[in-house]
C-alpha positions, 0 to 999 in steps of 0.5 A, a space after each residue: 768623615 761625617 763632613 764628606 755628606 755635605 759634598 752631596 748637598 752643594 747645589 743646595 740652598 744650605 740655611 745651617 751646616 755642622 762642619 765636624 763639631 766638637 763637644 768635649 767637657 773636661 773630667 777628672 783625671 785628665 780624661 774627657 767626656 765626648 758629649 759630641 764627637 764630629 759630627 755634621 750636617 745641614 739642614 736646607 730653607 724649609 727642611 725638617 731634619 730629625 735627630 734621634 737616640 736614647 738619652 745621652 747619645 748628644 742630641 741636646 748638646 748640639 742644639 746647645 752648641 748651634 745657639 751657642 749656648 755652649 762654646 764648641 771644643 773643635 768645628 764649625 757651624 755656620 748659620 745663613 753663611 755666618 760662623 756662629 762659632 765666632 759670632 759676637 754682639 750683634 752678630 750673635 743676636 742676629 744668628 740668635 733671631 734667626 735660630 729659635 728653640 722649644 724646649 722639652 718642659 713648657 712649664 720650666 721655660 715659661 716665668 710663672 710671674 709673667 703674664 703671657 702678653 709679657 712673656 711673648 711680648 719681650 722679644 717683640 720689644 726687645 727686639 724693636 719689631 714693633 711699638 708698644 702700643 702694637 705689642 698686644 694686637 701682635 701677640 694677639 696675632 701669634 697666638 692665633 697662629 698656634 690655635 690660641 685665643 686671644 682671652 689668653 693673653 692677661 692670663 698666667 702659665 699655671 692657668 693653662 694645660 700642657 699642650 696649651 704651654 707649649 702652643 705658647 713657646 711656640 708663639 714666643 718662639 715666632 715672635 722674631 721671625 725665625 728662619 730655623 726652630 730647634 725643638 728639642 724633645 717638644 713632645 715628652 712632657 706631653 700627652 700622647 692626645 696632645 703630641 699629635 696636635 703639636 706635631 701638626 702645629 709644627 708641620 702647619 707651621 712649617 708649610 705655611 711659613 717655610 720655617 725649617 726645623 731641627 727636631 730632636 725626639 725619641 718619638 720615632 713615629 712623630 720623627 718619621 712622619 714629619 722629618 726630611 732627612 734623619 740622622 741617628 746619633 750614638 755617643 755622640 756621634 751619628 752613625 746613620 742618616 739618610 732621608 727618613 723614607 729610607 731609613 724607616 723602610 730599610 735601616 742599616 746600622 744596627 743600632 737604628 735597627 733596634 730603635 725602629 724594631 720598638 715602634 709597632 708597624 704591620 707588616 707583610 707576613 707578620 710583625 716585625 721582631 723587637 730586638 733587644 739591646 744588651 746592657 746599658 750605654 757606654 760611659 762617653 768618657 771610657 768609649 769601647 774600643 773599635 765600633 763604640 756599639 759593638 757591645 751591645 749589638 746583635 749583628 757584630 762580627 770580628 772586626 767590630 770590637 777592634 777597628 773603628 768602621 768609616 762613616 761612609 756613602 754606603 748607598 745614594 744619599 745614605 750614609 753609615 758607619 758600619 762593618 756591614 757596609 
């Protein structure tokens, strides 16, 4: 089991663990689709831990599910020692302060009828940190922190670029003091100038304040250049995590093979081969049977379409679910 990684990290000051979650949306005919199916981890005071996969592997669903956005199907998450999974009232709303999150579109996530002043500001009063009459030099402040200026402030989000939008959902995120921040695919929207600006925001950030992070990309070199701890999900599961130093340098499931094969790095004696997944992603309602990438994988052997592999410590710290191992 994924929770068996935990065991490693006892000594350590854990601020959020995923013990085994469960995410499963009903369908039709009885059947489910296993957006999340087990899978665990935690993230230490100041960590930076990446989470990476193509589109639809669950990355999304379990930001959801650690701001209980969205109820779990089965497992625990536990924030600061609370358990968020039956948190309620003001319970909840201090996990919530605690737990932040930037989204994909700034642009979408921002009201086009608020003034930024407002829309930063809210939290702030909502949340009684500071009087009103403080409210606008506060802003003020927290946008400094993001590379803003303060003329920012009566202006309305149409007005600003995209970089720009997002330095403001980061402020806006801030405004409560936040011990973790959820980014969820924060450089997508944004161009490729901009992401390197944004990813060292977030790194100053994380340096200065000690915030810890749960990055979710599919920009590999961002993940790699920024993350501690790494874990690469596939419907729904992870099937690969170790620190991201390892696992960039040494990949071990093949999956995580192909992801990296797509990133150009020079290397000794020539390039690196791209490798070339077959076919599309499985349906997470009709998963395959055996090693759910079995399919689509360039290294599969006999056991592979038939049994399941264990999600074992296949070296120090570095853990796998595969055949190979």
């Amino acid at each position: 089991m994924q929770g068996d990684f935990l065991t490693n990290k006892q000594l350590m000051k854990e601020l959020l663990l995923l013990e085994n979650i469960k995410k499963y949306f009903p369908v039709k005919d009885g059947k489910f689709l296993k957006a999340v199916d087990g899978v665990s981890f935690s993230v230490n005071e100041a960590g930076v831990f990446g989470l990476v996969g193509e589109s639809g592997c669950g990355k999304s669903t379990v930001a959801k599910l650690i701001l209980k956005l969205i109820e779990t199907t089965a497992g625990k998450i536990y924030f600061d020692g609370i358990d968020v999974t039956t948190a309620r009232g003001e319970e909840l709303a201090k996990i919530r302060r605690g737990l932040q999150i930037i989204f994909q579109d700034p642009l979408a996530s921002l009201n086009p009828r608020k003034r930024i002043i407002d829309t930063v500001g809210e939290a702030l009063i909502i949340n009684k940190i500071v009087k009103r009459n403080e409210v606008k030099d506060t802003v003020a402040q927290l946008l400094g922190k993001v590379g803003m200026g303060a003329d920012a402030l009566y202006r309305y989000p149409h007005e600003f670029s995209g970089g720009q939008r997002q330095r403001i959902c980061i402020a806006r995120a801030l405004a409560v003091n936040p011990r973790i921040l959820i980014a969820d695919e924060p450089l997508s929207a944004l161009d490729v100038s901009i992401q390197a600006q944004i990813i060292n925001l977030l790194e100053d950030l994380q340096k200065d304040s000690g915030l810890a992070f749960v990055f979710i990309s599919h920009n590999l070199p961002a993940i790699e250049h920024f993350c501690d701890t790494v874990a690469v999900m596939y419907l729904g599961k992870i099937v690969e995590m170790s620190s991201a130093v390892d696992l960039f340098n040494e990949p071990m499931h093949p999956y995580t093979e192909a992801l990296l094969s797509d990133v150009p790095k020079p290397e000794v004696g020539g390039k690196r081969g791209r490798i070339l997944l077959k076919g599309d992603v499985p349906s997470p309602i009709h998963i395959p049977p055996g090693c759910p990438f079995h399919p689509r994988c360039h290294r599969r052997f006999e056991p592979c379409d038939k049994i399941v592999p264990v999600y074992k410590e296949a070296k120090k710290d570095r853990w796998v679910s595969c055949h190979l191992w």
